[in-house]
N, C-alpha and C positions, 0 to 999 in steps of 0.2 A: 557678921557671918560666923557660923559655930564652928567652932575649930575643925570638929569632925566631917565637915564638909565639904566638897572643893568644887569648881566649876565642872556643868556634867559635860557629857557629850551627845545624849539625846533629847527627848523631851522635857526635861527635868533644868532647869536652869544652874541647881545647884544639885549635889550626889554625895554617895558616900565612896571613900576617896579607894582608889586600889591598893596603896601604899600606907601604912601606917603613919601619926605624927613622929618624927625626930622624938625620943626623950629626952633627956638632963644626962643621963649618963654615954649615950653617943654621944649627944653635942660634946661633951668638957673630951671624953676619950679624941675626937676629932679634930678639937682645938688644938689639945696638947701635942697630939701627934703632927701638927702641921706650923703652927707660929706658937707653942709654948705657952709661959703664960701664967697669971692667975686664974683662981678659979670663977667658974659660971656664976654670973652675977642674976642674971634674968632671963628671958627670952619673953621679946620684944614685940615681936609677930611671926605669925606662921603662915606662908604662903597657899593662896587656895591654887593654883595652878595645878595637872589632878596625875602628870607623870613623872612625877620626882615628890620626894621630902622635902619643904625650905621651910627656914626660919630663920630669923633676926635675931640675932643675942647679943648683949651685953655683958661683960667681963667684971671683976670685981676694979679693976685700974680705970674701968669707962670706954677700953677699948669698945668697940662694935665690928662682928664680922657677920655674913650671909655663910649660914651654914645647909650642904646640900647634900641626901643621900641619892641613890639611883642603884639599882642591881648589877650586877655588874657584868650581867647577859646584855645590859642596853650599852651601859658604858663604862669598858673596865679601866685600866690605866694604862695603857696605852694610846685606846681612842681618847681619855683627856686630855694626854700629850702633843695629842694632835693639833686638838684646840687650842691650848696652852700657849704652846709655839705661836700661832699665829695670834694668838694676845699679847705676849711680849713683845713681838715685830712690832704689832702699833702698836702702843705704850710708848716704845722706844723713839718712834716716828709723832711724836704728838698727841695722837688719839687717846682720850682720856679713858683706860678701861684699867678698872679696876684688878691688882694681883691676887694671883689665887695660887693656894695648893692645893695637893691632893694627898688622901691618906687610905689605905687599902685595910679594910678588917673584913673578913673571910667570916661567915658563918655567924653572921651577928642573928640576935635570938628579936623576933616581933611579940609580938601583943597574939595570946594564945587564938583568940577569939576571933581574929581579921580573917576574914575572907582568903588570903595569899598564905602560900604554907609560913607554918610559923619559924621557920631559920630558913639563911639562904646567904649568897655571897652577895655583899653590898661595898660602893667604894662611897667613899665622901669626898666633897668640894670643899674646902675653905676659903670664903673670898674675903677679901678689904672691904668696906663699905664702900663703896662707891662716892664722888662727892656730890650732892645736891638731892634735889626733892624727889622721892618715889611716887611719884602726885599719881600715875597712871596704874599702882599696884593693887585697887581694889575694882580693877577698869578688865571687862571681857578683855581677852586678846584683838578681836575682832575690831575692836573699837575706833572711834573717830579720835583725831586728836580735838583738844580742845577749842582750837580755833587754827586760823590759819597762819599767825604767826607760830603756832610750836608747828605745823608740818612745816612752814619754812626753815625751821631750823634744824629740823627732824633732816630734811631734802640735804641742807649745806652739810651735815655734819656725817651723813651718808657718802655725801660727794668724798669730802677731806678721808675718810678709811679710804675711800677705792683708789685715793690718789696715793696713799699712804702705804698700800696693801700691794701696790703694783711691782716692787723688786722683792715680794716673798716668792720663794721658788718650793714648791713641795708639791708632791702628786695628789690626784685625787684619793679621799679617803676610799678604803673598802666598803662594799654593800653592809652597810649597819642598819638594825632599825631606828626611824625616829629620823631620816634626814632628807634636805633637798636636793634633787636632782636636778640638773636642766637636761631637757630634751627639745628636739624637733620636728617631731609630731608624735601624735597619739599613740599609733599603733605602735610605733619602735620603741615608746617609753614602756606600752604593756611589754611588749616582748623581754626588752631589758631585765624588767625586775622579775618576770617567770621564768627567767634562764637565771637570776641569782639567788631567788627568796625562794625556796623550797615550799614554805607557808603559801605563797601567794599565789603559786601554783597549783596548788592541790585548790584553793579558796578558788580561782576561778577555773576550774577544770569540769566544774559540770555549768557554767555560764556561758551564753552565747555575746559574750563580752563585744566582738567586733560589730554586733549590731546594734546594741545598748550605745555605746559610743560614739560622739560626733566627731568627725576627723579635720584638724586642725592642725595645721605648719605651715614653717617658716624656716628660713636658709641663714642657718648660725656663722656661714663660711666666713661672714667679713666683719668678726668680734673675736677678739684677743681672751683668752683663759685667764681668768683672777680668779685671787681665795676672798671668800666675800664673808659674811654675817650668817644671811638667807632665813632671816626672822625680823626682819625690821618694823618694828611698830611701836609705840606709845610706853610700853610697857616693859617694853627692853631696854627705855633713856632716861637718867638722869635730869634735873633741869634746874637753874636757878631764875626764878622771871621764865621768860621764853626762851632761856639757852638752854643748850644741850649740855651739859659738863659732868656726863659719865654713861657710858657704853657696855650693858650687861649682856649675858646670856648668848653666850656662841657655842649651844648646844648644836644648829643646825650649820655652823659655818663649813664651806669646803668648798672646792675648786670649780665653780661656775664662770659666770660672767659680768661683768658690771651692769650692765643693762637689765638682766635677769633678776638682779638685785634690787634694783630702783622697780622693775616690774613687780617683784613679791612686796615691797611698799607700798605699791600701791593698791594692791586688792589684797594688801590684811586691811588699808584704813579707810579705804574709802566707798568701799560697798558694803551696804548690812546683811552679810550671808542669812543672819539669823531671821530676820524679817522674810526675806525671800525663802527661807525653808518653810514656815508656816504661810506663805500664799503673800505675805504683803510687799510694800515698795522696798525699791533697792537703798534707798533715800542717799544717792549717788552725790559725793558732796565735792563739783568740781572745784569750790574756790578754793579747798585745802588739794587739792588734785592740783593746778594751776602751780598754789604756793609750794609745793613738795616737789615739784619737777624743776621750775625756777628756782626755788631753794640750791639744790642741788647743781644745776648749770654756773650757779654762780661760785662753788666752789671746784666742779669739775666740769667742763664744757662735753655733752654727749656730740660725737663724731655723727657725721653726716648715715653713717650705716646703724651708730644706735638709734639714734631720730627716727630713721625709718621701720626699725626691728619693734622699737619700745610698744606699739599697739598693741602689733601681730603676734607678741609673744603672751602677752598677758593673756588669754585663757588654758597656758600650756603652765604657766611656772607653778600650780599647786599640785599638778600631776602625779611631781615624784612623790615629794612629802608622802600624798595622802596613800600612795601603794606601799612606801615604806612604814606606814602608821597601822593598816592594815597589817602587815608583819608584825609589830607590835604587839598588837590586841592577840594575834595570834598564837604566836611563839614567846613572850613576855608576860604579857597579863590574862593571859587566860579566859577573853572576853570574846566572843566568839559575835554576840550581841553589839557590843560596840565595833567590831570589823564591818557587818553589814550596814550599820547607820555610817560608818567612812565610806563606805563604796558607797551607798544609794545616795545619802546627803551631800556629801561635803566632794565625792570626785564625780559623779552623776552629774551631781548638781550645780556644780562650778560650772561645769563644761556645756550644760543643755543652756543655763544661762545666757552665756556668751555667744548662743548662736540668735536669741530674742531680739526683736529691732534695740530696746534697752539696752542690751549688750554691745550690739554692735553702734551703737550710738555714742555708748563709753568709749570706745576706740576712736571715734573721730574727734572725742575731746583730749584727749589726749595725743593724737597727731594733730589739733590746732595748736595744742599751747605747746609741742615741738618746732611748728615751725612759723609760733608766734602769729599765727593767725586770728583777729577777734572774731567770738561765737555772739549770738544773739542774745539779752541777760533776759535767758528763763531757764528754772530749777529743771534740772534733768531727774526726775521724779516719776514713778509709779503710780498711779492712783488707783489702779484697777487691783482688785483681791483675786486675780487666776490661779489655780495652784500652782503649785513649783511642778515643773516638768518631770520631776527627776521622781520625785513623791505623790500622783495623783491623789492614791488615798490616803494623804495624809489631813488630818483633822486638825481646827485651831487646838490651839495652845497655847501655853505660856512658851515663851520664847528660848529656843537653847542654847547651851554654850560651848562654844571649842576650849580646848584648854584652860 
């Protein structure tokens, strides 16, 4: 993949990136400002993922750190504090996640010729490397795990944060862009974020939004408030063999649910949004469905009310994200273009899904293997080319990518 590149967001699989690459002289200024050090040896790799800066670098001693810019209209230093905080808690409790600081330079200059004005305030990440293989870091977001032993382990080592994570006490973060929210049904999630995002207001204020929208809830009243992850998939874990042994990127963590958690697990890995956006199968993969819930129960047992919640909730948990993402493109990146393929594709289109028999057929696999019921062994697959609901005239394609 060319450096210049990063995963797109609409028809284009790959794009040119919003953000400029990290150079040599933020990276060493961002090093030294956070763990010291000798000087930049290399850089390693650079991350395609397409809403931040990353890169991999190497030091002259052999150290290795994940180096990370971002504007600091997304996330200045306080919101990583946020984060931060709730990484130390697990660290200290077990959970293998890697130390990071943070280093603040104001007014740093880009590349004259980018698309984004060329100076702006930017904070930087410095992480540890993490221990173990980045096997999943040239892998869409979206993606499947490898097999069903890494969601089992993906599942257990989910379970172990939630268990981990239950005596962190700290409020919900403020309306930021770029984050996951839980809600209880549709309408109250739109309303939520047009009474906070300014942007997403004015974005659907000439839209007849409540018609567009299929209305879907569920009664959150008998699950307990945890600080959770709220990005869990392939790409965010560590692994040696089929273990898990390191836990990155808690850009989306904050004060949801555990169940809402294990919910967003399962529809980043287990439906192919992107397939379903260009008309074809969901290629719905329950035996890593199965193994990722099991996984999980075997390190955290779900109560009798998340058993029952885990189905009903899964066409609600991408909701917030994707109106907070919308915010983004809007007030951030200056992408006006990429907010409508958020609203038509990825929150249209989440949601008309899950009202299809396919959809609602996922939910009954997933309320069997909560209450360990055997299903019948045939592939829960698509074969039909309908368009996507959300997109009628949308044309084949090469297939696209979320972050």
């Amino acid at each position: 993949m060319a450096d210049e590149q990063v995963f797109g967001m609409g028809d284009d699989p790959l794009a040119a990136p919003t953000w400029p690459a990290l150079t040599e002289d933020e990276i060493a200024r961002a090093v030294t400002g956070t763990w010291g050090g000798p000087a930049l040896a290399a850089i390693e790799w650079r991350g395609a993922r397409p809403l931040s800066s990353t890169a991999g670098v190497r030091l002259d001693d052999g150290k290795r750190f994940v180096v990370k810019r971002m504007p600091v209209r997304l996330r200045d230093e306080v919101a990583l504090r946020e984060e931060h905080r709730f990484m130390a808690h697990l660290r200290d409790r077990g959970i293998p996640v890697p130390e990071v600081l943070v280093t603040v330079e104001y007014s740093a200059t880009l590349a004259p010729d980018h698309d984004t004005e060329g100076a702006g305030e930017f904070v930087y990440e410095v992480h540890r490397v993490g221990m173990g293989e980045d096997r999943y870091r040239a892998d869409f977001s979206w993606s499947p795990y490898r097999d069903s032993d890494d969601a089992a382990s993906a599942g257990a080592m989910l379970g172990r944060l939630h268990a981990a994570a239950a005596d962190f006490d700290a409020p919900a973060r403020p309306a930021r862009p770029l984050l996951a929210s839980m809600h209880g049904d549709v309408v109250s999630a739109f309303a939520r974020h047009i009474a906070r995002r300014p942007s997403v207001a004015r974005f659907l204020g000439d839209r007849n939004w409540r018609a567009e929208v299929p209305e879907f809830r569920v009664d959150l009243s008998g699950v307990a408030p945890l600080w959770t992850h709220g990005d869990w998939h392939g790409t965010n874990l560590l692994w040696d063999g089929h273990a898990v042994t390191s836990v990155i990127d808690f850009g989306l963590a904050d004060r949801t649910t555990a169940v809402f958690d294990l919910a967003t697990a399962i529809e980043r890995t287990a439906i192919d949004w992107i397939s379903l956006r260009d008309g074809g199968p969901a290629h719905i993969r329950a035996d890593q469905i199965t193994a990722l819930i099991e996984g999980y129960q075997s390190a955290r047992p779900l109560s009798a009310a998340e058993q029952a919640l885990l189905p009903d909730l899964l066409p609600l948990v991408h909701l917030g994200y994707e109106l907070s993402e919308i915010d983004y493109f809007l007030t951030i990146a200056d992408d006006p273009r990429n907010a409508e393929i958020a609203y038509h594709d990825w929150l249209l289109g989440h949601l008309r899904w899950y009202e299809t028999a396919e959809g609602r057929e996922l939910r009954d696999v997933i309320r069997d293997v909560c209450l360990r019921r055997p299903r019948p062994a045939k592939p829960l697959v698509r074969h039909d080319r309908t368009p996507n609901p959300a997109r009628p005239d949308l044309e084949e394609g090469p297939a696209a990518q979320r972050r």
